[in-house]
Each structure stands twice: as structure tokens, then as C-alpha cells.
C-alpha positions as CSV (number, residue, x, y, z in Angstrom):
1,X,16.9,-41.0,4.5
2,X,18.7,-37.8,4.4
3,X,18.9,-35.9,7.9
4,X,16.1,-33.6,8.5
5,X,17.4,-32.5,12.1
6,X,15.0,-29.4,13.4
7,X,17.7,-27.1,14.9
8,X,16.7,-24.0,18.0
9,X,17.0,-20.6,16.8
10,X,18.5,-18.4,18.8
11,X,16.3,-15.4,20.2
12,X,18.2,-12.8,19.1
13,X,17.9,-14.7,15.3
14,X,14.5,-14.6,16.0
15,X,13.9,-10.9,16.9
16,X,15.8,-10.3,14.3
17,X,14.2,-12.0,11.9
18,X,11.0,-10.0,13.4
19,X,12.5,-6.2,13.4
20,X,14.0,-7.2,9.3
21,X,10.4,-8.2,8.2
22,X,9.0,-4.9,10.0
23,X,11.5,-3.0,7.9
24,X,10.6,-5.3,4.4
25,X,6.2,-5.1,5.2
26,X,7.3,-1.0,5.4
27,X,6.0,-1.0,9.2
28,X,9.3,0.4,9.9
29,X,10.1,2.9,7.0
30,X,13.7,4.3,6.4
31,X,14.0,7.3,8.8
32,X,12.1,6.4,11.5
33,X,13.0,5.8,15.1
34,X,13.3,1.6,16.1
35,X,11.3,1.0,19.1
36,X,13.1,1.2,22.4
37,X,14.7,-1.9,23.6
38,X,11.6,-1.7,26.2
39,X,9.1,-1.6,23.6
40,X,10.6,-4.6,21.8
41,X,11.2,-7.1,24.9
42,X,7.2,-6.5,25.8
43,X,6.5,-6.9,21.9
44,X,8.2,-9.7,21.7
45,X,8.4,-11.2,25.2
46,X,12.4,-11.7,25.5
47,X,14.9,-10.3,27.4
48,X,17.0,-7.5,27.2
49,X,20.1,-9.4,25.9
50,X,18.3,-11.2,22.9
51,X,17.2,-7.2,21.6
52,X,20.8,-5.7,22.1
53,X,22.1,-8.7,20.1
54,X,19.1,-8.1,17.7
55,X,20.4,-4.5,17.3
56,X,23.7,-4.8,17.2
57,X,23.2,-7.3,14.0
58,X,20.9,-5.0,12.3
59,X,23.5,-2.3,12.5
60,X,26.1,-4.7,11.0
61,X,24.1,-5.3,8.2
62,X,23.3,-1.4,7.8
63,X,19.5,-1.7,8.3
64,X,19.4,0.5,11.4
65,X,22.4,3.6,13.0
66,X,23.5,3.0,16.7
67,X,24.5,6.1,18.2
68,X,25.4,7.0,21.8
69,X,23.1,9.0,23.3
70,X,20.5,9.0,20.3
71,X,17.8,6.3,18.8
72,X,18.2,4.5,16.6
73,X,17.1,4.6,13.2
74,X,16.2,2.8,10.4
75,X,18.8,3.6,7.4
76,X,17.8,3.7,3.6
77,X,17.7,0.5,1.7
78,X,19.5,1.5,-1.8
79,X,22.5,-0.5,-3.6
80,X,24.8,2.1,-2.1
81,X,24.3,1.1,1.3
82,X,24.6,-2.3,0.4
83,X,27.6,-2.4,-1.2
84,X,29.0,-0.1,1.6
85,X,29.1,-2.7,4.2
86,X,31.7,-4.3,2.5
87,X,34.1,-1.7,1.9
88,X,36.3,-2.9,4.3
89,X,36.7,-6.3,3.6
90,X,37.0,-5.6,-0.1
91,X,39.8,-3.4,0.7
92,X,41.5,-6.4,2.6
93,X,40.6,-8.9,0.0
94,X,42.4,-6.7,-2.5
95,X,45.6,-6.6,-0.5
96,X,45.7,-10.0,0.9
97,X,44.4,-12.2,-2.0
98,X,47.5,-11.4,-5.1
99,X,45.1,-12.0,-8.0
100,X,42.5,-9.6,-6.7
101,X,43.2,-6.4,-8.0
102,X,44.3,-8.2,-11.6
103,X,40.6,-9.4,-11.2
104,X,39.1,-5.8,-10.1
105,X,40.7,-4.4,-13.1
106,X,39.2,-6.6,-15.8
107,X,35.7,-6.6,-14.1
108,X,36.1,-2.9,-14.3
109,X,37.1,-2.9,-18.1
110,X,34.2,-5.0,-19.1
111,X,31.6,-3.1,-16.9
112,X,33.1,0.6,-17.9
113,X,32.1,-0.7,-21.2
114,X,29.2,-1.9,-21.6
115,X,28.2,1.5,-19.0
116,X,29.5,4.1,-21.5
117,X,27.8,2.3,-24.3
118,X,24.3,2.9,-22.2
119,X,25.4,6.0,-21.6
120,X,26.4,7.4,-25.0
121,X,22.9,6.0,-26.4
122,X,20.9,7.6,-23.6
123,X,22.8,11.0,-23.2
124,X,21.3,14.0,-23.8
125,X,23.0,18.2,-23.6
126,X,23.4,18.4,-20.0
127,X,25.4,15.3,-19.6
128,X,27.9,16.4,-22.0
129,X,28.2,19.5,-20.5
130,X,28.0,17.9,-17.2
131,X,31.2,15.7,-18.7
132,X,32.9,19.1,-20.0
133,X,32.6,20.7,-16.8
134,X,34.4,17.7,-15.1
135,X,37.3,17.7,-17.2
136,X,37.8,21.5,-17.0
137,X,37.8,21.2,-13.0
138,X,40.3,18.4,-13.8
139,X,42.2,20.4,-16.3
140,X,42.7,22.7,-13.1
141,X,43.8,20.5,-10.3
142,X,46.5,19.5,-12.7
143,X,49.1,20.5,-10.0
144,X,47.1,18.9,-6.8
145,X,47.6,15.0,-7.7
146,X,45.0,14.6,-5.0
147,X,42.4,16.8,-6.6
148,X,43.1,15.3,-10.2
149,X,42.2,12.2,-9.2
150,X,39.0,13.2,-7.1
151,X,37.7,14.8,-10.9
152,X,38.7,11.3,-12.1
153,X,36.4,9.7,-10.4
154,X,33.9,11.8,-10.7
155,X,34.0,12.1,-14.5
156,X,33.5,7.9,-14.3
157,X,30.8,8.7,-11.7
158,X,28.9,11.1,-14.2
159,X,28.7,8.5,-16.9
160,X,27.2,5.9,-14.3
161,X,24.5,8.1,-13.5
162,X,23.9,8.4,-17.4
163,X,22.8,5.2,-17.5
164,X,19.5,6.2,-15.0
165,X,20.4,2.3,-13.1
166,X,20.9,2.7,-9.3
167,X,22.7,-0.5,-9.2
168,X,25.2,0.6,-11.8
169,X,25.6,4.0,-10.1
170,X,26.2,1.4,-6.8
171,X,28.3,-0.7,-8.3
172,X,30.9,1.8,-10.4
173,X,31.2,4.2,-7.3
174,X,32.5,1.1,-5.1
175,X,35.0,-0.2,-7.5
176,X,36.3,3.6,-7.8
177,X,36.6,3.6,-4.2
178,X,38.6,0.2,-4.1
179,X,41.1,1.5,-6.8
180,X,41.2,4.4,-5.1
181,X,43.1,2.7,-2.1
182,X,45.9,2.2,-4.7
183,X,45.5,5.1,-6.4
184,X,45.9,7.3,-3.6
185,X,49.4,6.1,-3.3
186,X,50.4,7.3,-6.4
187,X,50.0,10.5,-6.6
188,X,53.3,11.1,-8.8
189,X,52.6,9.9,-12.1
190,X,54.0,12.7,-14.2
191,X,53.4,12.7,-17.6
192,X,49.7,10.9,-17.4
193,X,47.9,13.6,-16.5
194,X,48.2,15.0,-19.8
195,X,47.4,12.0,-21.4
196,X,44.3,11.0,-19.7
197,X,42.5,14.9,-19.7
198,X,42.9,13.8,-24.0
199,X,41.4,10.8,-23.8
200,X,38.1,12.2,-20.9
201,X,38.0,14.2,-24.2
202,X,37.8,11.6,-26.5
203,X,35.1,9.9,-24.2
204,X,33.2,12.7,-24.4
205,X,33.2,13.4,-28.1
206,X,32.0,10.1,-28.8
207,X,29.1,9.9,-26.4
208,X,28.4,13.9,-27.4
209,X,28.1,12.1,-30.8
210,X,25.9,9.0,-29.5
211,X,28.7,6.8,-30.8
212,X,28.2,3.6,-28.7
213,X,30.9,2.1,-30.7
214,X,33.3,4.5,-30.4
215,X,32.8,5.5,-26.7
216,X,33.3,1.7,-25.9
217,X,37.1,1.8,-27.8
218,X,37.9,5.1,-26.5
219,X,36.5,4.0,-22.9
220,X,38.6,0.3,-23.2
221,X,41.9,2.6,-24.5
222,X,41.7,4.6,-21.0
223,X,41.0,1.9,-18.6
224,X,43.9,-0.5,-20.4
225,X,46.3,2.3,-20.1
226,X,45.3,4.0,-17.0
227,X,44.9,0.2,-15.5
228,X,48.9,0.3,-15.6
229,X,49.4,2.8,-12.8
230,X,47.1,1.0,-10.5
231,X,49.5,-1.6,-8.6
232,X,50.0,-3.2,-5.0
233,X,52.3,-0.8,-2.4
């Protein structure tokens, strides 16, 4: 017979366990104050030590702030929150680990695709002049390397949200803000700038046209060649 063994949860797993399915039944909405850690040992009939540890793990995981002097609170639950908890250890995954960023940059390639080819059949007149407006700011900042590369993101950014899918949205700002660890250390690629403000252009023009097609090639041209500059320091 396979082992069955009954293991003993830990308190703290099991207040836990509580507080989360407060948050999930909407008892505890986004926003509001979490009970005081008086409140929770009297709810739950534990010790102080078991909540603390309770807390402390929710805040790990995002679900609730811990601030000094303040209550704590019960954060959003969106796929930008999510993926913002691990920030930091994709950013040390992608320096430690040498095939990560190769792997980044074709996960980015396929999903930039198959994003602008929503986007191009779902845009309407603001987004393009949303997209217009970007590039202009960019066409400006083309002496501050930093600011270029802020408008950069934010032109990918804009055709994320033009696909109206949270997760999308989620997913396309974290992988900016991964590359963005190695793009921020080079800021000194003369000569690109040029080159990618042409094809943002091109980008545009095809989704302006609702060319799904087209957007895709001009968006895969972009990412291969601007996918060069992005390396290890």
C-alpha cells in the first residue's frame, strides 16, 4: 500500500489558510483594513506568534501591505500584482542561469506576435493616435537614451492594452521590465535610434491598416533586430 501518512499543519499554515479564504469568499475585499492581530488570535483561538507568521506570509505573497505604524491592508488581486512578486528572482534567474535571457527573448518574439496581431484586428482611431503620440515623445528624447527607452516600452505597453486582456497587459509589462535590467546598461547604442522610431512606424501603419499579417512581420523585424542589443553586463 502506498503511504498515506497524515502530517500536522502548522498554525500559522492554518491561519493562513483561514485569512486567504476570507480574502477568496470576498469577506475581506481589496482595500480594507485585516483584523488586528487581537481580533484574529480570539477569532481563531491561537497565539500571537502563529498570526505574525500568518501575516508576514500573506505579505510575501502580496495579498496584504505591512507598514510600520499603519494596518494592514488587503492589496488588489490582478495579474500585475502577481507577477510582481517575482520581479526579483526573475531578475536573478536572468543573470545567474546563461540560457535565460536567450530564452526571455524568444518567448518575447512569439508573444509580441501573436499580441500585435490581436491588436491590429481590434484597434480602433485612438489607439493609433495613442501609438503616434508615443513615437513623437520618442522622436524627442532622442538625445536622453534613458528617456528613449522609457517611450520604448511604452509604445510595446500601448499595444498590450489593445488587446483589452489583463493578463497580457501583465505579462508584456514584466518581460519589458526584465529586459529593461539589460537595457538600462546600454544606453549608447548610436545609430539604433534611428532605426527603430522607422520601424514603431512601420508597426503602426500596419495595425492603422488592420493588417494582422503585416503588423506580425514588421513586429518579428523589430524584436529580431532590437533583440541584438539586449546582452549580459
Amino acid at each position: 500500500m502506498s503511504s498515506e501518512k497524515i502530517t500536522r499543519q502548522k498554525l500559522s499554515d492554518q491561519v493562513f489558510d483561514r485569512l486567504r479564504a476570507m480574502i477568496l469568499t470576498g469577506e475581506l475585499a481589496a482595500g480594507e483594513v485585516v483584523p488586528s492581530e487581537r481580533a484574529l488570535m480570539l477569532r481563531f483561538g491561537v497565539g500571537r506568534p502563529a498570526v505574525r507568521e500568518a501575516l508576514q506570509q500573506m505579505h510575501t505573497m502580496g495579498l496584504i501591505t505591512i507598514a510600520h505604524g499603519e494596518r494592514s491592508r488587503v492589496k488588489p488581486l490582478n495579474a500585475g500584482a502577481v507577477l510582481g512578486q517575482v520581479d526579483a528572482v526573475a531578475q536573478l534567474l536572468l543573470s545567474a542561469e546563461p540560457g535565460a535571457l536567450a530564452h526571455l527573448k524568444e518567448a518575447r518574439r512569439l508573444f509580441e506576435s501573436g499580441m500585435v496581431r490581436i491588436a491590429a484586428a481590434r484597434a480602433v482611431e485612438a489607439d493609433v493616435v495613442d501609438l503616434s503620440d508615443i513615437l513623437d515623445e520618442q522622436r524627442r528624447c532622442l538625445a536622453d537614451p534613458r528617456a528613449f527607452i522609457a517611450a520604448d516600452m511604452a509604445f510595446h505597453t500601448r499595444i498590450a492594452a489593445m488587446t483589452a486582456n489583463p493578463i497580457m497587459l501583465a505579462v508584456s509589462q514584466a518581460m519589458l521590465k526584465w529586459l529593461f535590467h539589460y537595457h538600462s546598461a546600454l544606453l549608447h547604442w548610436s545609430g539604433k535610434e534611428e532605426v527603430t522610431l522607422l520601424e514603431h512606424a512601420r508597426i503602426i501603419e500596419r495595425i492603422a491598416a488592420r493588417d494582422g499579417d503585416g503588423a506580425v512581420a514588421a513586429m518579428q523585424a523589430h524584436i529580431a533586430r532590437s533583440a541584438d542589443v539586449i546582452a549580459h553586463h
